[in-house]
C-alpha positions as CSV (number, residue, x, y, z in Angstrom):
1,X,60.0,-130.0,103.1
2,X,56.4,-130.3,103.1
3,X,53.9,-127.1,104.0
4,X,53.2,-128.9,107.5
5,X,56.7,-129.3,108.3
6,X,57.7,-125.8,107.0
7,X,54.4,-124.4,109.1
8,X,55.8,-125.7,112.2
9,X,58.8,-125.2,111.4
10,X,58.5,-121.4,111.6
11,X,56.0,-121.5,114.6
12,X,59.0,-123.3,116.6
13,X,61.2,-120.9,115.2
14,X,59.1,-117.7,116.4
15,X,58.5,-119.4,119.5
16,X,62.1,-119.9,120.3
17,X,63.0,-116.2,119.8
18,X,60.3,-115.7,122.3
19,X,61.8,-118.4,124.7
20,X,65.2,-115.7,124.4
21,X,62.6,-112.9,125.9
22,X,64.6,-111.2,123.0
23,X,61.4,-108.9,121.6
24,X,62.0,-105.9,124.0
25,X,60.3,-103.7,120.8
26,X,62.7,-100.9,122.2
27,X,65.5,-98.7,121.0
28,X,67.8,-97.1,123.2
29,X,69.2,-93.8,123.4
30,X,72.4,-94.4,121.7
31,X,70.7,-96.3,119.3
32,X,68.1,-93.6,117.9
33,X,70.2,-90.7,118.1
34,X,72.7,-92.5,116.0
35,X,69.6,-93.4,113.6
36,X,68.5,-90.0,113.6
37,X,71.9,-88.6,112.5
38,X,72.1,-90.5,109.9
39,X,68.7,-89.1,108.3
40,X,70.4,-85.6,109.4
41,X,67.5,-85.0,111.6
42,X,67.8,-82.7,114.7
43,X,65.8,-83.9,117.8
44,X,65.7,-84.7,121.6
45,X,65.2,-87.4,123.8
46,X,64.0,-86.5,127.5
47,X,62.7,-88.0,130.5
48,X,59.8,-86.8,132.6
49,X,61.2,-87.7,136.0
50,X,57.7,-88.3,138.3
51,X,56.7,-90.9,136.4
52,X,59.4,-91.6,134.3
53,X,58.7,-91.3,131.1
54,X,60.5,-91.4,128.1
55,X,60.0,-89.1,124.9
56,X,61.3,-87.9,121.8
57,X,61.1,-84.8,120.8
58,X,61.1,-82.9,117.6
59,X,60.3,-79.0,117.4
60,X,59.4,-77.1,114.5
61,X,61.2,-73.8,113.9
62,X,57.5,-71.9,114.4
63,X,56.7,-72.0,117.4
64,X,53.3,-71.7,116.7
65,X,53.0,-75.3,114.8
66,X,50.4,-77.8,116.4
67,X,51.7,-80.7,117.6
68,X,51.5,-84.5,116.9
69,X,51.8,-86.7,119.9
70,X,52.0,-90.2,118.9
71,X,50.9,-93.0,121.4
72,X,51.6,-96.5,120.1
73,X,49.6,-99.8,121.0
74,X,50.8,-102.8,123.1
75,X,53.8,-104.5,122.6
76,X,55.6,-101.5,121.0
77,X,57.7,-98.3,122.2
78,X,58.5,-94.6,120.6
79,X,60.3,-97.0,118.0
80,X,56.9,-98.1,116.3
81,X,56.6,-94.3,114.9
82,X,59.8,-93.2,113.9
83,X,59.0,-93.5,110.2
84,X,56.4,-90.7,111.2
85,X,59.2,-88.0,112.9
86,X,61.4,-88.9,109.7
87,X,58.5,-87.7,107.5
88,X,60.0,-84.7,105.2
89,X,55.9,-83.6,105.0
90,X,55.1,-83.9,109.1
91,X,58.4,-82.0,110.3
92,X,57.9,-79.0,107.9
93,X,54.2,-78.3,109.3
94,X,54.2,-80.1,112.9
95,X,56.2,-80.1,115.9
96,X,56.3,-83.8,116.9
97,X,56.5,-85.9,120.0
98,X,56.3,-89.7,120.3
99,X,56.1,-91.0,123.7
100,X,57.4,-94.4,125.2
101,X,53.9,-95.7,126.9
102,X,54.2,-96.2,130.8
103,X,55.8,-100.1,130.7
104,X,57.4,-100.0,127.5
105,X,60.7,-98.9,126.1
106,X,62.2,-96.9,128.5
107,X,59.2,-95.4,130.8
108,X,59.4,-97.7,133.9
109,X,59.7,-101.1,131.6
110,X,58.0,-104.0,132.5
111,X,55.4,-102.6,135.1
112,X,52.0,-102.4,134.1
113,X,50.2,-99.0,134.5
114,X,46.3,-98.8,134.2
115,X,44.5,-96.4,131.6
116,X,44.0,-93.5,134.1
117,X,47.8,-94.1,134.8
118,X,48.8,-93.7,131.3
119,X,46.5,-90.6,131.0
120,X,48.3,-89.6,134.1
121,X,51.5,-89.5,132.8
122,X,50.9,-87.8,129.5
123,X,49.4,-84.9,131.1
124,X,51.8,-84.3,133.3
125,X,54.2,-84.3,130.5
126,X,51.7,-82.0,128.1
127,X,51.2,-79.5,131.3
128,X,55.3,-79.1,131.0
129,X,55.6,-78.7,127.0
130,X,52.5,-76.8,125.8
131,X,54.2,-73.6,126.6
132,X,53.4,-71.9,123.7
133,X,49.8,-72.9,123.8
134,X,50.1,-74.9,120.4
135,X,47.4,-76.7,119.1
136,X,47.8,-80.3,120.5
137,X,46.3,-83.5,118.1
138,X,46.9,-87.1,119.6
139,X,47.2,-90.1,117.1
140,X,47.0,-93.1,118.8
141,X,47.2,-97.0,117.1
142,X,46.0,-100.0,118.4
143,X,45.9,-100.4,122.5
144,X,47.0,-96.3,122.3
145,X,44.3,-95.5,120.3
146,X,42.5,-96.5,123.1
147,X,44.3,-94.2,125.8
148,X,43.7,-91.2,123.2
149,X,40.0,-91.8,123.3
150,X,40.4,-91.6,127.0
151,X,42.1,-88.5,127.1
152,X,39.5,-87.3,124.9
153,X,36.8,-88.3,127.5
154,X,38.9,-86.7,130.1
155,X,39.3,-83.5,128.0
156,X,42.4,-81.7,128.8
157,X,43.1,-78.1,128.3
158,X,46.1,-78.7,125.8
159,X,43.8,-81.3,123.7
160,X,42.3,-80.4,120.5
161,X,41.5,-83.3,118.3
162,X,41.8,-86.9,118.2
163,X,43.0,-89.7,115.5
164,X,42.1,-93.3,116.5
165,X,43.5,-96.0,114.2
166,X,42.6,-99.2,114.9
167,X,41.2,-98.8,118.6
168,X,40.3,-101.5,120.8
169,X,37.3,-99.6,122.8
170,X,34.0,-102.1,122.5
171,X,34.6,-104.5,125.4
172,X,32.0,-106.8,123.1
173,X,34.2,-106.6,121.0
174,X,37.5,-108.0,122.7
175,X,39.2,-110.9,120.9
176,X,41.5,-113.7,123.2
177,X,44.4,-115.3,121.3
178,X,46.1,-118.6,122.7
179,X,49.9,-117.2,122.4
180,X,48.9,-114.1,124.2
181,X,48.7,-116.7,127.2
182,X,52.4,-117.9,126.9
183,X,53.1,-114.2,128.7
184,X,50.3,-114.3,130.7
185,X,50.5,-117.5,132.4
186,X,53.1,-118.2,135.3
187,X,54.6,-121.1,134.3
188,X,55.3,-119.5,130.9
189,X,55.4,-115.7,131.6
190,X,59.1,-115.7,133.2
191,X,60.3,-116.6,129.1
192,X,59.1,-114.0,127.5
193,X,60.3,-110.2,127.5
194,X,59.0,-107.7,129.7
195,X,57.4,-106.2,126.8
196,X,55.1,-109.0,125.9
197,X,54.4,-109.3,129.7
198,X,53.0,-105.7,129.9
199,X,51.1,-106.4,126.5
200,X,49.8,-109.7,128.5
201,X,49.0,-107.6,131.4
202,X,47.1,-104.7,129.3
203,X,45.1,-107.1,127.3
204,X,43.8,-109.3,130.3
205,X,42.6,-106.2,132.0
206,X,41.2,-104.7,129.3
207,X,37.7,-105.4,128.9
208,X,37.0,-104.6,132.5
209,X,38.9,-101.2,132.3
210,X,36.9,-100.5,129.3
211,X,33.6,-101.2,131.0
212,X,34.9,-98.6,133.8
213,X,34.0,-95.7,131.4
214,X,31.6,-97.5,128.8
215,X,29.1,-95.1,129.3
216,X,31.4,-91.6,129.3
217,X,32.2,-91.9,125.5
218,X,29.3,-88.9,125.1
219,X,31.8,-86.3,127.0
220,X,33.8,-86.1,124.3
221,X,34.0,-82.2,123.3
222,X,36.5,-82.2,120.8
223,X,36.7,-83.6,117.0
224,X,37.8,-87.1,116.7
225,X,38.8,-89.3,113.8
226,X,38.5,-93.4,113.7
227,X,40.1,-95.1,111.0
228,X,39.9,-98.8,111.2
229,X,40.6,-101.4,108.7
230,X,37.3,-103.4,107.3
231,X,39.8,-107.0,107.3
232,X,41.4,-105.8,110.9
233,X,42.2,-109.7,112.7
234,X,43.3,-108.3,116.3
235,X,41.2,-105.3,117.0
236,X,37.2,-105.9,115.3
237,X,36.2,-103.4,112.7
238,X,33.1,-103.3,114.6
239,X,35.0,-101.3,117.0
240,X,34.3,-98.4,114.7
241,X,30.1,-99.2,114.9
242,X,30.7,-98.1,118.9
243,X,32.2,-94.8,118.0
244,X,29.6,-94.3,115.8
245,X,26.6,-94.9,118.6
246,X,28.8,-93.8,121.7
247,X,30.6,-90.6,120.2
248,X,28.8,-87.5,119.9
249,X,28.1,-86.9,115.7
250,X,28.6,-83.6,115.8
251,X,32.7,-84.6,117.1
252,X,33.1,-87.6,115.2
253,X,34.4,-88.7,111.6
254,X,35.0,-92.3,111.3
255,X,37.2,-93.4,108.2
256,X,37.3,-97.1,107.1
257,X,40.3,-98.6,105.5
258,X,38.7,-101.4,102.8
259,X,40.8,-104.5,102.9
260,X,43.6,-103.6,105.3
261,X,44.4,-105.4,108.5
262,X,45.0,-104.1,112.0
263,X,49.1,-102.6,111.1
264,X,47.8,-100.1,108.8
265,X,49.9,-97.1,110.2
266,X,52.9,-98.9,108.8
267,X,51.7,-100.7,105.6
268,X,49.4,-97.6,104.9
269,X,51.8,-94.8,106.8
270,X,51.3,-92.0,103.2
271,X,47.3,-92.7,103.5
272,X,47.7,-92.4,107.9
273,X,49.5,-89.2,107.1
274,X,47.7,-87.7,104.1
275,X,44.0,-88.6,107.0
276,X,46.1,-87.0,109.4
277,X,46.9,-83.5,107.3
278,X,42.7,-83.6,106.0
279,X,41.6,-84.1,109.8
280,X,43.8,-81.4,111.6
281,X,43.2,-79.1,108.3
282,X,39.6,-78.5,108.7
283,X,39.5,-78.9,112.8
């Protein structure tokens, strides 16, 4: 077999699995406790019922420890971090909670909820747990990245830093990619899973929700941290040039990633969680 043949070959391939709608990117209950148990780790799944939203919950023995809320990008669910909630080094000095976004995994799948909709949600459901008035530190990848630096621009109560890998938040900088439209187009939308609809949805709205609060990025009144890969295909490095002129300097630490693409909170999880530990340490 030739490379040619092989190279289609594996794009028919790929495209057939999404012709099954088979990429849900979602775990269900069943199926993460019975993942957790087997890494002997104690935790809880919940449901915020207004919304709904789904989230896993894991709470450190002090009371007192800050906690991690993780928001992943688009497609993707509470799955995407649950290397992160399995980290020995995070458990023993966080409390930790990693939402399903509003349209994925199991918060109100397959509807499509706006940025202020997602901000929305996770407030609501922040209001309920920061009880113990904990510190609070989002870590966002990708599209929810994006939806931290909003809640940063909103400035919540409970919030007290932000980490942005790989954030999509230039609308100059928005890239377009031809298989995105196989979910976004009707006569091809009904084969794929809901998930890559919503993803669809988010990132043919994007640019104009973005320009919605363009010019609020200098609100931000808490420290924030953008990490972004120089070699990053999906979301532009240059993303990290607009934090730099739209993010107050006295709040802002931008950390670039040389040579790694847009996934680097999985292929570089130990340097995500090593940034992580410097950022909160000194804020």
């Amino acid at each position: 077999m030739n490379f040619k043949t092989f190279r289609f070959s594996l794009v028919l391939f790929f495209f057939l699995i999404l012709m099954t709608g088979c990429f849900s990117f979602r775990d269900n209950d069943k199926s993460l406790y019975r993942l957790m148990e087997k890494k002997e780790i104690a935790f809880e799944i919940n449901y915020l019922e207004e919304y709904p939203l789904r989230w896993l919950w894991y709470e450190n023995t002090d009371k007192e420890a800050p906690i991690l809320l993780f928001i992943h990008g688009a497609p993707g669910s509470s799955s995407a971090f649950l290397s992160y909630i399995q980290d020995d080094t995070l458990r023993e000095q966080f409390s930790i909670l990693i939402i399903d976004r509003l349209g994925y995994g199991y918060s109100d799948y397959g509807n499509y909820r706006a940025i202020p909709q997602q901000f929305e949600a996770i407030n609501t459901l922040m209001n309920e747990v920061h009880a113990n008035k904990q510190k609070v530190y989002t870590v966002g990848h990708s599209y929810g990245g994006t939806i931290a630096g909003y809640i940063a621009i909103q400035d919540p109560k409970w919030l007290t830093g932000t980490v942005m890998i790989a954030p999509a938040i230039d609308p100059e900088q928005e890239k377009y990619f031809w298989f995105g439209k196989l979910a976004w187009y009707k006569s091809t939308r009904w084969m794929v899973s809901k998930s890559l609809r919503v993803a669809a949805d988010e990132k043919y709205s994007h640019e104009k929700e973005l320009r919605r609060f363009v010019n609020h990025w200098d609100k931000i009144n808490s420290p924030i941290l953008h990490i972004h890969g120089d070699k990053d295909g999906l979301v532009p490095y240059g993303n990290i040039n607009f934090s730099m002129q739209n993010i107050p300097k006295n709040w802002l630490e931008v950390k670039t990633i040389p040579g790694e693409g847009h996934l680097i909170p999985f292929t570089e999880k130990e340097l995500m969680i090593s940034e992580i530990q410097k950022f909160i340490g000194t804020n």
